[in-house]
C-alpha positions as CSV (number, residue, x, y, z in Angstrom):
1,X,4.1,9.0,-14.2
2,X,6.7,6.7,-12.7
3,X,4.1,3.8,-13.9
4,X,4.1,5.0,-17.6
5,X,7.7,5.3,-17.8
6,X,8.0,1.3,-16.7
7,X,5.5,0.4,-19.4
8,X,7.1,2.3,-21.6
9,X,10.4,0.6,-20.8
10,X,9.2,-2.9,-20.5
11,X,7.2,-2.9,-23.9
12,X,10.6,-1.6,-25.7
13,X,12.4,-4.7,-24.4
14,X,9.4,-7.2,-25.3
15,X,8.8,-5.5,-28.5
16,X,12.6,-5.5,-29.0
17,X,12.6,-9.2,-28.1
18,X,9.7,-10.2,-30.2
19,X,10.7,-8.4,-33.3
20,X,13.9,-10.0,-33.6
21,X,12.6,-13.8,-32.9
22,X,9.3,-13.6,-34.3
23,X,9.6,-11.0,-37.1
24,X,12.8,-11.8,-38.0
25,X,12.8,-15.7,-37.3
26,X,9.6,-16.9,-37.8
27,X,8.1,-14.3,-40.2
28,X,5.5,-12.9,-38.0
29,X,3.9,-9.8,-39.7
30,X,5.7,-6.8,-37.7
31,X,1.8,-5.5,-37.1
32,X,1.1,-8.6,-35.4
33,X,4.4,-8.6,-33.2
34,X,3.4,-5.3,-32.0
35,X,-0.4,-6.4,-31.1
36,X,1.0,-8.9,-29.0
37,X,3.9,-7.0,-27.7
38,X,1.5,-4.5,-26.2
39,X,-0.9,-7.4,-24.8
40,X,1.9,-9.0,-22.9
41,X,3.2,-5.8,-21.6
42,X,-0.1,-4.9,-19.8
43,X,-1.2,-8.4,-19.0
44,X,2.7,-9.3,-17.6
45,X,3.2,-5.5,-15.9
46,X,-0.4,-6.5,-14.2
47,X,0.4,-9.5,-12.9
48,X,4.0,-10.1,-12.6
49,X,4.9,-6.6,-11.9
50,X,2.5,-5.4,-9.9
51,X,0.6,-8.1,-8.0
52,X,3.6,-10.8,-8.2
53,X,7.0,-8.9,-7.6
54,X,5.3,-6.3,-5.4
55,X,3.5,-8.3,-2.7
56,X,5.9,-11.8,-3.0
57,X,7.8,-10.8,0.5
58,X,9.6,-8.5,2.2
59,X,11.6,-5.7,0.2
60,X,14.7,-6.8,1.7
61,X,14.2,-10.1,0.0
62,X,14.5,-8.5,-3.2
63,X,16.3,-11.9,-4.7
64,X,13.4,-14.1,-3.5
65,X,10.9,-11.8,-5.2
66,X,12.8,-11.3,-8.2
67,X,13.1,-15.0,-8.5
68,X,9.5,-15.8,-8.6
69,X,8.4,-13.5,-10.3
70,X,10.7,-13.5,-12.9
71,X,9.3,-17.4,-13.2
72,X,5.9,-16.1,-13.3
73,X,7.2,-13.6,-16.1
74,X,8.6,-16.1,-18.0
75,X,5.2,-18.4,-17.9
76,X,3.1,-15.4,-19.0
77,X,5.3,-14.3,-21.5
78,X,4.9,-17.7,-23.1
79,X,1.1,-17.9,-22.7
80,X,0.4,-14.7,-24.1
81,X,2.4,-15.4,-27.4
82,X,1.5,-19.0,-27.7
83,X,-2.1,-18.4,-27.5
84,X,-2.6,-14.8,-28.8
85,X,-0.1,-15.7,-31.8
86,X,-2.1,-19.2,-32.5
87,X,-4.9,-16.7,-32.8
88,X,-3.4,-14.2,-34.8
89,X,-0.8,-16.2,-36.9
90,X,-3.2,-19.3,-37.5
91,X,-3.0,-22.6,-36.7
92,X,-0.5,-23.7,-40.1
93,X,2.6,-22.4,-38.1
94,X,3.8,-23.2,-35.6
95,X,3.6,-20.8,-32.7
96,X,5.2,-22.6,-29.4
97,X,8.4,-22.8,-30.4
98,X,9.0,-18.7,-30.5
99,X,7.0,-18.6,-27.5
100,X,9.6,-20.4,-25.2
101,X,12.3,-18.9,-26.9
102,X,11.1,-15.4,-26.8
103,X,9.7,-16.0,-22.8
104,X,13.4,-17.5,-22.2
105,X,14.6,-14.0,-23.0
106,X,12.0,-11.8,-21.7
107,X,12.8,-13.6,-18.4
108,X,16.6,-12.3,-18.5
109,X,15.6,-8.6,-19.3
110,X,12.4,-9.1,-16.3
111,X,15.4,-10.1,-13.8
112,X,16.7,-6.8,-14.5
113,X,13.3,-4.8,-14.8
114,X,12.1,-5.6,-11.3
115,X,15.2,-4.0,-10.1
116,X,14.4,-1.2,-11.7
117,X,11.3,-1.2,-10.1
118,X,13.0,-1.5,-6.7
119,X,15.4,1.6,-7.2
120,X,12.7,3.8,-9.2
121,X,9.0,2.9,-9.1
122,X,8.4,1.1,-5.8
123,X,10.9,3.1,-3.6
124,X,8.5,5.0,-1.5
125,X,6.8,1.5,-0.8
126,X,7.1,0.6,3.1
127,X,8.0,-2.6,4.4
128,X,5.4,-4.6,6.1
129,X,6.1,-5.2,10.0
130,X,4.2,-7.7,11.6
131,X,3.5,-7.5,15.4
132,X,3.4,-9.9,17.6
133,X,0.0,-10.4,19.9
């Protein structure tokens, strides 16, 4: 349940971030903001969230994780709408451009989503020890 909930906040701020840069900048149908939104959402909870941010370190280094995978966020982010909107969109308009901008800003709201994650979904999780032979 605790998974859901994350998606469910995460694709509100991408959808939220996507709608008002590609919708409402670059005229990008709203259907087709929506088709993406959800594809980055799974793809980028996946990879960033759950393979990148959970096994990057320790939990105490909570900074260091965030840090790269925030980085990792932003480079999927911008992936993901560059080449699913090229698909979508066509190849007439021009697609990069929203991409950075929109991964620029997904970036800022990841930073604060993977500490959500922290305090709510990965709170049970144990630190790894290491032992010495």
């Amino acid at each position: 349940m605790k998974h859901l909930i994350a998606l469910a906040i995460k694709f509100a701020m991408i959808a939220a971030v996507l709608l008002i840069i590609l919708t409402g900048f670059f005229d990008v149908s709203f259907a087709d903001t929506l088709l993406i939104s959800l594809a980055l959402t799974l793809i980028a909870y996946a990879m960033g969230d759950l393979l990148i941010f959970r096994r990057s370190g320790e939990r105490s280094e909570q900074t260091t994780r965030n840090s790269i995978a925030t980085i990792a966020d932003v480079a999927v982010a911008i992936l993901v709408i560059w080449l699913i909107g090229e698909g979508l969109v066509g190849s007439g308009t021009d697609v990069i451009t929203p991409a950075i901008i929109s991964g620029l800003f997904i970036g800022g709201g990841e930073w604060f989503f993977h500490q959500y994650l922290d305090s709510r979904v990965f709170r049970n999780r144990k630190s790894r020890t290491t032992t010495a032979a």
